[in-house]
C-alpha positions in Angstrom: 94.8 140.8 101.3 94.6 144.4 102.1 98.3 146.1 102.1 97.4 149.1 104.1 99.1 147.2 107.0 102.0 147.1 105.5 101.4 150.9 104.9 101.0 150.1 101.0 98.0 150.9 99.3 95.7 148.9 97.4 95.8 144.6 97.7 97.3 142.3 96.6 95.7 138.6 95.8 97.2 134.9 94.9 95.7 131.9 93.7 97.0 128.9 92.8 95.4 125.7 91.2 97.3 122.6 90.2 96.1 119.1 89.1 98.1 116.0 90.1 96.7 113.1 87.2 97.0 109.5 89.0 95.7 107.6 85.9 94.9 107.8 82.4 94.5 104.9 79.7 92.5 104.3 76.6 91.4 100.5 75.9 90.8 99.7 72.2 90.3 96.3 71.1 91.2 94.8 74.7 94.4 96.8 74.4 94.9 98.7 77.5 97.1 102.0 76.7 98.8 104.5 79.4 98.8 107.7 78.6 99.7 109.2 81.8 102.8 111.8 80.8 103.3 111.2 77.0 102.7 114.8 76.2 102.7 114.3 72.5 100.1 111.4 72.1 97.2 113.7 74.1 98.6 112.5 77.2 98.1 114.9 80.5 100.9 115.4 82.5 101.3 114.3 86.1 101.3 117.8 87.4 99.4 120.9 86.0 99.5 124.4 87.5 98.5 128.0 87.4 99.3 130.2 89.7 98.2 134.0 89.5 99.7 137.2 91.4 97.1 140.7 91.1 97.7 143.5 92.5 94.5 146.2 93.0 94.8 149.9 93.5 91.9 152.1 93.0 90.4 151.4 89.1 93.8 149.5 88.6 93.9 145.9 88.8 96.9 144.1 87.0 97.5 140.4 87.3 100.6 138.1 86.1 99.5 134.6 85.5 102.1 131.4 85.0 100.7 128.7 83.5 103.0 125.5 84.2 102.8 122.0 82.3 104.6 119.3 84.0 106.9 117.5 82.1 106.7 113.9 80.2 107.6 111.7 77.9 107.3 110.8 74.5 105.9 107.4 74.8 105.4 105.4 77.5 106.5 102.0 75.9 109.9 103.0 74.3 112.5 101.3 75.8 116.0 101.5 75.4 117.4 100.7 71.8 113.8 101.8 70.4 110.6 99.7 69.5 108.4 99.4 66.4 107.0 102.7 67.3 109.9 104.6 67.7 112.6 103.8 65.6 115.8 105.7 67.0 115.1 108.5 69.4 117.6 108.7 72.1 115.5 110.9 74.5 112.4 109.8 75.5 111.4 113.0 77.7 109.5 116.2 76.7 110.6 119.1 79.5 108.3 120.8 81.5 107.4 124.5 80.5 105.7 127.8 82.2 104.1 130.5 80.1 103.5 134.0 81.8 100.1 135.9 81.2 99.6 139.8 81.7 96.4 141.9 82.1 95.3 145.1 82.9 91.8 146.3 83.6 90.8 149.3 84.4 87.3 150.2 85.6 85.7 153.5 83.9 82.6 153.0 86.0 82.9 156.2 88.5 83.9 158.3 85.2 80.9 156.3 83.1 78.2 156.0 85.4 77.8 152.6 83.9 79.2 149.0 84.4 82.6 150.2 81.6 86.2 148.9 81.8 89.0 148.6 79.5 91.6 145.9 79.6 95.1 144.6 77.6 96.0 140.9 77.7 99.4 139.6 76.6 99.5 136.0 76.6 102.7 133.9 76.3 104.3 137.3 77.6 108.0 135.7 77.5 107.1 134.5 73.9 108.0 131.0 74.8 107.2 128.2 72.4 106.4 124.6 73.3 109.1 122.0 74.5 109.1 120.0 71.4 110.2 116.3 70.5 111.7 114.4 67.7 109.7 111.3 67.4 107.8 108.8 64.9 104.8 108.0 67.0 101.4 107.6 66.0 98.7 110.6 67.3 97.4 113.4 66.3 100.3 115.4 66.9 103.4 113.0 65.7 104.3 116.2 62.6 103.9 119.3 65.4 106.2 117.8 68.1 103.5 118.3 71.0 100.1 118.7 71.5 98.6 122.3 70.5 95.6 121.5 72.7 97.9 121.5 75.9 101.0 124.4 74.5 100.7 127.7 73.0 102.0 127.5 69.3 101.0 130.7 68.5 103.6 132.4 70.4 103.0 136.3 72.1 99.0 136.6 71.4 97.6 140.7 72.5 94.1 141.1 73.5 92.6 144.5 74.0 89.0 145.4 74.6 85.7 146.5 76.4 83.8 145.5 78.8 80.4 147.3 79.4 76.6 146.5 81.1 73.7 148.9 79.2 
């Protein structure tokens, strides 16, 4: 939306996306298996966001992104007292968690004459790391704690660069 309105310059935009997963299981050997929420065993989670907040003015255009990952649980069959698969964890849930993005691109073009901008990205601005879980579970992920294809384990990641058309 344009601000002048509200006698601001430049505009300001918002998007948001989320994903609500209904169903997800893996049958092997006639074995039907529920993955819905068990973060740590490539699960999804129920819910899955991002929402994004830019604001424009002039060759300016800076946008904070938050990146949200509903949370779960370790393993859907663990009951109370523990099973084959997991011996003795108490808590069976893996927390939900946001990670905030920042970029800022700036368009040369009028100074260029050419398609040119520059931009900064600092992802995992907050320098959050992933919710992680004490478990004995079979997966992929059972020594990491969570899944590294869904969290950031790299921590604050900086991204600078060019973007030109010759």
């Amino acid at each position: 939306t344009d601000l002048t309105r509200l006698k601001l310059p430049g505009q300001f935009n918002l998007r948001l996306l989320a994903t609500n997963f209904r169903e997800s299981t893996v049958t092997t050997n006639g074995v039907v298996t529920n993955l819905l929420g068990a973060l740590p065993q490539d699960g999804p989670p129920r819910w899955k966001g991002t929402l994004s907040a830019g604001y424009v003015l002039g060759a300016s255009d800076t946008t904070l992104t938050a990146r949200y990952i509903g949370s779960g649980v370790i393993d859907n069959t663990y009951t109370e007292g523990g099973n084959t698969r997991l011996l003795s964890v108490n808590d069976n849930t893996v927390s939900s968690n946001i990670i905030f993005d920042l970029s800022e691109t700036y368009d040369l073009s009028k100074l260029t004459g050419r398609e040119f901008e520059v931009f900064l990205v600092v992802q995992n601005l907050l320098d959050r790391a992933p919710p992680v879980s004490v478990f004995n579970a079979p997966g992929m992920y059972a020594r990491q704690g969570a899944n590294p294809a869904m969290y950031d384990f790299i921590g604050r990641q900086y991204r600078a660069g060019v973007r030109f058309r010759f």
